[in-house]
C-alpha positions as a Markdown table, in Angstrom:
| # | Residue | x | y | z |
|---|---|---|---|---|
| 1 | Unk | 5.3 | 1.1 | -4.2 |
| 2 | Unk | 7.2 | 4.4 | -5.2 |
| 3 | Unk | 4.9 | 4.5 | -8.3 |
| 4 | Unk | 2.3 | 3.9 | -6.3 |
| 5 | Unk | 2.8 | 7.0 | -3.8 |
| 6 | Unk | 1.9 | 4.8 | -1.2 |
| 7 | Unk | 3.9 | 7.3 | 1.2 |
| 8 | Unk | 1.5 | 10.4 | 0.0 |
| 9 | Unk | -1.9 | 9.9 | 2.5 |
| 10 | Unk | -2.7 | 13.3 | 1.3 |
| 11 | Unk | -3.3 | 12.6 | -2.2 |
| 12 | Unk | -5.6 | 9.9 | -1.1 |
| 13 | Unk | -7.4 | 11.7 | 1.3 |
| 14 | Unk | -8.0 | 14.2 | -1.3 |
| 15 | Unk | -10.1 | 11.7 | -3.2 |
| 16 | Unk | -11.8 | 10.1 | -0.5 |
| 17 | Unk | -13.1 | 13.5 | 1.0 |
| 18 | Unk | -15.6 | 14.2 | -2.0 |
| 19 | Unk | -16.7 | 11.2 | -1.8 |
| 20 | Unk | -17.2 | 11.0 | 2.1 |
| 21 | Unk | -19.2 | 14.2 | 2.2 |
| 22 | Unk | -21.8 | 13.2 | -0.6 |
| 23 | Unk | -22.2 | 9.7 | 1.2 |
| 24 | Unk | -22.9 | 11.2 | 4.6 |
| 25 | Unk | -25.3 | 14.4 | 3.2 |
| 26 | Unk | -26.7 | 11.8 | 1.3 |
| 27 | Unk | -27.2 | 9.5 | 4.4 |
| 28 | Unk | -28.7 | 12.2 | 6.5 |
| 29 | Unk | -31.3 | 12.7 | 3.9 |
| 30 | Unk | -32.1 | 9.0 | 3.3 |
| 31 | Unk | -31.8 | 8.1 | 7.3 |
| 32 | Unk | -29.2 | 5.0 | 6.1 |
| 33 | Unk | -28.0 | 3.4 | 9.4 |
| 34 | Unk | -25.0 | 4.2 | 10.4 |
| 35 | Unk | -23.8 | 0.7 | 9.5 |
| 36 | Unk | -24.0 | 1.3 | 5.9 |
| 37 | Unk | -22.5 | 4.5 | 5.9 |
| 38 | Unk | -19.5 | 3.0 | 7.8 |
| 39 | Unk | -19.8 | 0.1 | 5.2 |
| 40 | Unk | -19.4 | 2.3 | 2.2 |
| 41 | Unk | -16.9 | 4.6 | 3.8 |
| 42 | Unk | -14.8 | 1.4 | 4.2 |
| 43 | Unk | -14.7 | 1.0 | 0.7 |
| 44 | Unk | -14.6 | 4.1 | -0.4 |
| 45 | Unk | -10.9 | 4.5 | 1.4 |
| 46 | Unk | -10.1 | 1.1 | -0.6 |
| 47 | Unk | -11.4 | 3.0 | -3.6 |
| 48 | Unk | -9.3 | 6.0 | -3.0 |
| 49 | Unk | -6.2 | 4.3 | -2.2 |
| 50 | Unk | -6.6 | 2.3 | -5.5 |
| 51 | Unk | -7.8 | 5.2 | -7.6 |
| 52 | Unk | -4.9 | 7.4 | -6.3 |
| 53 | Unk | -2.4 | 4.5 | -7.3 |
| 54 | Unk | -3.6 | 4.0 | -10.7 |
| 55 | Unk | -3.6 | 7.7 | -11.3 |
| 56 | Unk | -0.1 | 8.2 | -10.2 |
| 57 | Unk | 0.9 | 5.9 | -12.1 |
| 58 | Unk | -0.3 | 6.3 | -15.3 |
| 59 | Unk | 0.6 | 10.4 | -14.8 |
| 60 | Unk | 4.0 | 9.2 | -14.2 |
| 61 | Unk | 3.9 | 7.0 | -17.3 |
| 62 | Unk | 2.5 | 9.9 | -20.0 |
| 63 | Unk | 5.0 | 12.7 | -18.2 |
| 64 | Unk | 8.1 | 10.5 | -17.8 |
| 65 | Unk | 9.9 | 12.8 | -20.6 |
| 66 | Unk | 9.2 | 16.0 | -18.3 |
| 67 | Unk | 9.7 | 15.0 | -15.2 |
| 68 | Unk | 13.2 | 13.7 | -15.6 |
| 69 | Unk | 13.4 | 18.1 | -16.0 |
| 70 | Unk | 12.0 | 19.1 | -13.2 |
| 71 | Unk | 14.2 | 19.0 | -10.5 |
| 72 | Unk | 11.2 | 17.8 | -7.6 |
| 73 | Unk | 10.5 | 14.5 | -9.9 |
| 74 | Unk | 13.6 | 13.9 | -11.8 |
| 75 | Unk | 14.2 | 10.8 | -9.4 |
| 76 | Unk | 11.2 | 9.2 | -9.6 |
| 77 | Unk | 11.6 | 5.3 | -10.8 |
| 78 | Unk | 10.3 | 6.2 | -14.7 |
| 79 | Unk | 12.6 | 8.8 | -15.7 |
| 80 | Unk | 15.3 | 7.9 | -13.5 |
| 81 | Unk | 15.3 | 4.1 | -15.2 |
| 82 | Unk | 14.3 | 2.4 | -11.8 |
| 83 | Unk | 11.2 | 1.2 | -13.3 |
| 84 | Unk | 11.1 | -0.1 | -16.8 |
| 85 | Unk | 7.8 | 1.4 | -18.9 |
| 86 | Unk | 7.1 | -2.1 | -19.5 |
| 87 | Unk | 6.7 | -2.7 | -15.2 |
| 88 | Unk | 5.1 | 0.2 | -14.7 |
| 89 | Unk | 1.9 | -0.6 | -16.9 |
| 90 | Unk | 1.9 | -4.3 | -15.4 |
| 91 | Unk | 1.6 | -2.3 | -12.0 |
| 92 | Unk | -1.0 | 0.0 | -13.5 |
| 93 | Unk | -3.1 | -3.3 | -14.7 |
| 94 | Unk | -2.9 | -4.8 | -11.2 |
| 95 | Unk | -4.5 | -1.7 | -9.7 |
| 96 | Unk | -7.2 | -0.9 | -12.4 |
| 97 | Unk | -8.5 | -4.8 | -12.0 |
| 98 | Unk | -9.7 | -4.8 | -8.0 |
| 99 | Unk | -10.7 | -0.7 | -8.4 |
| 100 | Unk | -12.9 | -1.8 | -11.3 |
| 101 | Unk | -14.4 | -4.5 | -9.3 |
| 102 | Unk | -15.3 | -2.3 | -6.2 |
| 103 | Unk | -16.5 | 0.2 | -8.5 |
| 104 | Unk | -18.7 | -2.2 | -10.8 |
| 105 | Unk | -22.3 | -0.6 | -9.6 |
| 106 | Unk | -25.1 | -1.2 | -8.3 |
| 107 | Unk | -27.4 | 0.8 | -10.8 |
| 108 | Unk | -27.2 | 2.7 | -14.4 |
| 109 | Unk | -27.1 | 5.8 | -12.9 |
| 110 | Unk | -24.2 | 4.9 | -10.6 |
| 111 | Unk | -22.5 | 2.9 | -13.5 |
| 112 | Unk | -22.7 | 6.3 | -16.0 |
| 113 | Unk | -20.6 | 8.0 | -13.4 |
| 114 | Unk | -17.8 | 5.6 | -12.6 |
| 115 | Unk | -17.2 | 3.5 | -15.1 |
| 116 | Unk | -19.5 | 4.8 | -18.1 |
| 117 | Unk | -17.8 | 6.9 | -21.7 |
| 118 | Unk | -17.6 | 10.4 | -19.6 |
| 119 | Unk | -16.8 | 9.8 | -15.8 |
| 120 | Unk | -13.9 | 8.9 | -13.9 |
| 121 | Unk | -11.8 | 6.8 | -15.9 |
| 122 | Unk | -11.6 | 8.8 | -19.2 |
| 123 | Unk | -11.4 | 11.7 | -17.9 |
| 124 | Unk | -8.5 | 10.4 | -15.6 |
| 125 | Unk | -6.8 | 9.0 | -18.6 |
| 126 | Unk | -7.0 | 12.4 | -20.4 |
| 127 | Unk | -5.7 | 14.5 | -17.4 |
| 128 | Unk | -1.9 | 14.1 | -17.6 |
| 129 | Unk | -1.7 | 15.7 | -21.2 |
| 130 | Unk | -4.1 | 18.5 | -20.1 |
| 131 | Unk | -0.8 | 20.6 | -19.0 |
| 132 | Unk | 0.9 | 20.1 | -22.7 |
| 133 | Unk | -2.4 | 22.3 | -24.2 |
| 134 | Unk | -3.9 | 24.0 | -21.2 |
| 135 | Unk | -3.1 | 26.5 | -18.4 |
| 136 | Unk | -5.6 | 25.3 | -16.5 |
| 137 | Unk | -4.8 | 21.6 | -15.7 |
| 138 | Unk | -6.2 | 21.9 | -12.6 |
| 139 | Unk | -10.0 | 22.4 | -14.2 |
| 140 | Unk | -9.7 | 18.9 | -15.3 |
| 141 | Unk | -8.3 | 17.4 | -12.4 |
| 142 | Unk | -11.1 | 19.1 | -10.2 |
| 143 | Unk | -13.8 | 17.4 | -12.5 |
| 144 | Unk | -11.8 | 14.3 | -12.3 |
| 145 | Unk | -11.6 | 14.2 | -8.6 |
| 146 | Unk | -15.0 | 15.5 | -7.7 |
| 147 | Unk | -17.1 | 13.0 | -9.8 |
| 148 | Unk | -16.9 | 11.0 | -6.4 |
| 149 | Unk | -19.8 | 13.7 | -4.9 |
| 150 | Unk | -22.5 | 12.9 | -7.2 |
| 151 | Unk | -21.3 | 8.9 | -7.4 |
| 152 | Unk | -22.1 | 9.0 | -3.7 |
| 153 | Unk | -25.7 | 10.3 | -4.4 |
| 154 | Unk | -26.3 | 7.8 | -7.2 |
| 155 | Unk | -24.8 | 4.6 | -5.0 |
| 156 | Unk | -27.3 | 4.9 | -2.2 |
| 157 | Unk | -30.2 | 6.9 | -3.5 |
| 158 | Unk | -30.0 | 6.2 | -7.6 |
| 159 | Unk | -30.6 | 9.4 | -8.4 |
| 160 | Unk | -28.7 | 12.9 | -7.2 |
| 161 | Unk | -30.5 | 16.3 | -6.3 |
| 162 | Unk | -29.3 | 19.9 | -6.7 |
| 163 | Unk | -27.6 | 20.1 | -3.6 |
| 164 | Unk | -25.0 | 17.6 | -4.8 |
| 165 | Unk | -24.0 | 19.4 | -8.0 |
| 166 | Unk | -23.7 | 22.7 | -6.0 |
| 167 | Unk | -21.3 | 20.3 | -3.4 |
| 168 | Unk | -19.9 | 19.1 | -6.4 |
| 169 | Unk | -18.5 | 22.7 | -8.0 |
| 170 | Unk | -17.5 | 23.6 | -4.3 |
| 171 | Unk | -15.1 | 20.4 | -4.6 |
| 172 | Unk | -13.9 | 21.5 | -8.1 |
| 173 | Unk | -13.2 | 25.0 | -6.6 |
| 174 | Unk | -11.1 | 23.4 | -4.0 |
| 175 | Unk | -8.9 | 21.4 | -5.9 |
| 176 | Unk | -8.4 | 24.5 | -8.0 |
| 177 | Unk | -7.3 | 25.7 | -4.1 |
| 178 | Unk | -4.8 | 23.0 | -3.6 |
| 179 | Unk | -3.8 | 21.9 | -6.7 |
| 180 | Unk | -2.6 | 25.4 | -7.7 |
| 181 | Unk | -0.4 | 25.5 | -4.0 |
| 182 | Unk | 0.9 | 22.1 | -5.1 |
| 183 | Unk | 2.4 | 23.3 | -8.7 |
| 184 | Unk | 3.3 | 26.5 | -7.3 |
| 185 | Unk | 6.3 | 23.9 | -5.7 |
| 186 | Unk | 7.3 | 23.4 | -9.6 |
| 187 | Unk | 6.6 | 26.6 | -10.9 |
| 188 | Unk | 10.1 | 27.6 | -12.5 |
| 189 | Unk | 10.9 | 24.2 | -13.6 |
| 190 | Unk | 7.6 | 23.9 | -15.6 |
| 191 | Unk | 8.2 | 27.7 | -17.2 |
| 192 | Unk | 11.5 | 26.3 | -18.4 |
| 193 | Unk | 10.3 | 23.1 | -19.5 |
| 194 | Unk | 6.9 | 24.6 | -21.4 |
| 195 | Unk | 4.6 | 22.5 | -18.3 |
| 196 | Unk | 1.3 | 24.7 | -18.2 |
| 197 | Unk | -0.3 | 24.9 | -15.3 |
| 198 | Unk | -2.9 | 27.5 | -13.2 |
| 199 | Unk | 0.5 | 28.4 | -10.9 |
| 200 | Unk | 2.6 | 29.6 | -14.0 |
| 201 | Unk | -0.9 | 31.3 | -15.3 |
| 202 | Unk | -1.6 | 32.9 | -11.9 |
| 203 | Unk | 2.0 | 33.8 | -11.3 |
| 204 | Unk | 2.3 | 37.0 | -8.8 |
| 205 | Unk | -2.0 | 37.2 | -8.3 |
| 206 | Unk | -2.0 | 33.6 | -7.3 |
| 207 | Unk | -2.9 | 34.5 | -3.1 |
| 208 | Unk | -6.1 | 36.8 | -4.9 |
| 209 | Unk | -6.8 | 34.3 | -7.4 |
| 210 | Unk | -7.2 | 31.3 | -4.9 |
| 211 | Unk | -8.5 | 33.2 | -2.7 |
| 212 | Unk | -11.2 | 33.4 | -5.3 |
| 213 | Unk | -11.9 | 29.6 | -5.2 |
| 214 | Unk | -12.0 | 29.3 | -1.7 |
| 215 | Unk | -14.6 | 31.7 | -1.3 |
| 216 | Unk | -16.8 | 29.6 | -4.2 |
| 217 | Unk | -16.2 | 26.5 | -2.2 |
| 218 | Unk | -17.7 | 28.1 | 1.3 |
| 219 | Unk | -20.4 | 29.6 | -0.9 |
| 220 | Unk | -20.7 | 26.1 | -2.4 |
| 221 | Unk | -20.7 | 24.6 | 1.3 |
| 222 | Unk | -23.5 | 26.7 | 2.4 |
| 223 | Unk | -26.0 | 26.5 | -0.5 |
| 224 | Unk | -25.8 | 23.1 | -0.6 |
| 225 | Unk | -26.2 | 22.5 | 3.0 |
| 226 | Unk | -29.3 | 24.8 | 2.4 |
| 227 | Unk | -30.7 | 22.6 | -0.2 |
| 228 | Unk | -30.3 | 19.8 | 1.5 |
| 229 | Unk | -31.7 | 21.1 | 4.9 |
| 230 | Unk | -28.5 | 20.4 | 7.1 |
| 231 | Unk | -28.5 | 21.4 | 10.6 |
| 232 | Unk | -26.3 | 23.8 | 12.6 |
| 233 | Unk | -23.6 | 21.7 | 13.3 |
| 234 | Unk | -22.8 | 21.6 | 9.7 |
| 235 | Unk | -23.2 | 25.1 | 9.4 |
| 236 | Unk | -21.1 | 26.1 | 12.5 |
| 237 | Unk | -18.4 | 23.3 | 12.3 |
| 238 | Unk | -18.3 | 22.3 | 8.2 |
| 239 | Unk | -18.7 | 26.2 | 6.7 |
| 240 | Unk | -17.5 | 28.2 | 9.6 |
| 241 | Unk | -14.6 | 25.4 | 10.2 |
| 242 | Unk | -13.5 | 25.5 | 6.3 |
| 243 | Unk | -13.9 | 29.7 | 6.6 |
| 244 | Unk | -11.3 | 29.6 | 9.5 |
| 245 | Unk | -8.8 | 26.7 | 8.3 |
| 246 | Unk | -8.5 | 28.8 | 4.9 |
| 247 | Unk | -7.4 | 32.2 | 6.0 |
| 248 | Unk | -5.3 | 30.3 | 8.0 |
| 249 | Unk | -3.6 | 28.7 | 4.9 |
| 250 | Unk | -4.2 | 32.4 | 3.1 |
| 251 | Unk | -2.0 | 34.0 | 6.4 |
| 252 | Unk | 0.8 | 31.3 | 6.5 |
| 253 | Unk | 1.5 | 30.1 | 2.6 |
| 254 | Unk | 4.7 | 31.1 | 1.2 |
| 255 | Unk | 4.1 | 30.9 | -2.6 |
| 256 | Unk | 7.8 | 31.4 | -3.4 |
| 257 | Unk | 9.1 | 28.4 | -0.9 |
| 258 | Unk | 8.5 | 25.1 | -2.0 |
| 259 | Unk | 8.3 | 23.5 | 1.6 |
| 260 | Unk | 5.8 | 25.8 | 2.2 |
| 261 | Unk | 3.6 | 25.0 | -0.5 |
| 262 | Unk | 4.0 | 21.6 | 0.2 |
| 263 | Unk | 2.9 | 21.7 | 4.0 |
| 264 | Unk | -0.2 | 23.6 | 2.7 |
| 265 | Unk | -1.3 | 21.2 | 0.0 |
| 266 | Unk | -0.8 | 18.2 | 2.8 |
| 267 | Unk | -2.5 | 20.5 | 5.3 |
| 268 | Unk | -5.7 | 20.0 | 2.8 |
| 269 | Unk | -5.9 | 16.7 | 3.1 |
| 270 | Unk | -5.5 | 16.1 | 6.5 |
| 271 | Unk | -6.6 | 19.6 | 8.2 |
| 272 | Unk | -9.4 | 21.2 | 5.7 |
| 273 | Unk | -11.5 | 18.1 | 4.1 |
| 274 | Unk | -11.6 | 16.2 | 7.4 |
| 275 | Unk | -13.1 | 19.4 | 9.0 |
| 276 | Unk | -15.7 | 19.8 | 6.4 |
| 277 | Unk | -16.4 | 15.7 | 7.1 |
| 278 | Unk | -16.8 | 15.8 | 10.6 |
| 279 | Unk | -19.3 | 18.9 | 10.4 |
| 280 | Unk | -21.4 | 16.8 | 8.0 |
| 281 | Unk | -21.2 | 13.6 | 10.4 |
| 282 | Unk | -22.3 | 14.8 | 13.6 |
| 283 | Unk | -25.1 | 16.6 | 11.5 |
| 284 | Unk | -25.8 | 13.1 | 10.7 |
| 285 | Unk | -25.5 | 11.6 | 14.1 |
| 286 | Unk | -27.7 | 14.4 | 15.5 |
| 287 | Unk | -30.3 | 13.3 | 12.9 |
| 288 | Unk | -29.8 | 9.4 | 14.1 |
| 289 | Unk | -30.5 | 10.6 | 17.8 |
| 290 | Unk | -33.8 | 12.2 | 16.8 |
């Protein structure tokens, strides 16, 4: 279960989000009862929790060799001999086999984005030796992450429109958000142990940098919800919500304090995509009521 990260809701929340808000714009422009959406947010929370697993573990698997010199990781079961290599891709197998089967889809669209030769599972695969050739890790992961926007679109509607692409890069922008505050944590241990990632690339300009993404991703918020003809709750609650909650982050982070970095990148998953999702679901109730 320690392989698993069962402990780490954040990480899992970071996956379902994307997902969540592509189902529910999608819904709002389909008018899919709210039965369904429930329905598919059901399993996409299975699918998160699965998909976060299997990704955990299989990062843990490639990076074994460097974690055991960083000092955050160094006693996780791989490199502290816990877990054998052997175990750990026996527990790898038995998450991949019921995420596969919740995944298998409905149409080819659907299937090209999930399961087909470039979507989520390659580029998953691939992600873990991104930081052995590129600073920017964190590009990869936020295409990784983010497919779950546009899989949304192409699950209910077999097809996806502009406005989903455009929600798609704001997703990728914030992953670039958190996922930069999360390796700022290891940031001296990685320069040490050759580990590239955006923190060691961003060093000092990190706060302006990020800041950067965050502003594509309310950018990203807006057009999209303008594409896709969203109504003022989303505007006021989703964008203006987001705006507030990452100054706030901006204001407080401590780039040089590990505990710090960590409470923001947590704060992500439970404070900043959950505001964006509510914003986007009473849009969609309001549209029910009409």
């Amino acid at each position: 279960l320690e392989l698993s990260r069962v402990k780490n809701r954040a990480g899992i929340l970071l996956i379902f989000w994307p997902f969540a808000w592509g189902l529910v714009m999608s819904a709002r422009t389909l008018n899919l009862p709210l039965n369904v959406v429930l329905r598919f947010l059901g399993w996409g929370i299975i699918g998160s929790f699965l998909f976060h697993s299997a990704g955990c573990i299989w990062d843990d698997i490639v990076d074994r060799n460097l974690d055991a010199q960083v000092e955050r990781t160094k006693n996780r079961p791989l490199p502290s001999g816990r877990v054998s290599l052997r175990g750990a891709l026996v527990w790898l197998t038995i998450n991949i086999i019921p995420l596969l089967a919740l995944l298998w889809p409905s149409n080819p669209l659907a299937f090209r984005w999930t399961i087909g030769p470039v979507s989520l599972f390659p580029l998953a695969g691939l992600y873990p030796f991104m930081k052995r050739v590129t600073y920017w890790p964190q590009a990869w992961l936020g295409v990784t992450l983010n497919i779950g926007v546009v899989a949304a679109w192409a699950y209910t509607s077999g097809s996806y429109p502009t406005s989903a692409l455009v929600l798609s890069g704001g997703a990728w922008a914030w992953t670039l958000w958190y996922d930069t505050i999360y390796a700022c944590q290891d940031r001296k241990d990685d320069l040490k142990a050759g580990i590239k990632s955006t923190a060691v690339l961003f060093a000092s300009r990190t706060k302006l940098v990020i800041a950067l993404f965050g502003m594509i991703l309310l950018a990203a918020l807006y057009t999209a919800g303008v594409l896709n003809n969203q109504g003022y709750a989303y505007f006021v609650l989703s964008v203006g919500g987001a705006a507030v909650d990452l100054l706030l982050q901006l204001m407080e982070i401590d780039f040089e304090r590990t505990e710090s970095c960590g409470r923001a990148f947590h704060r992500n998953g439970y404070t900043l995509g959950s505001i964006v999702f509510f914003g986007i679901f009473i849009d969609y109730a309001l549209t029910c009521l009409v």
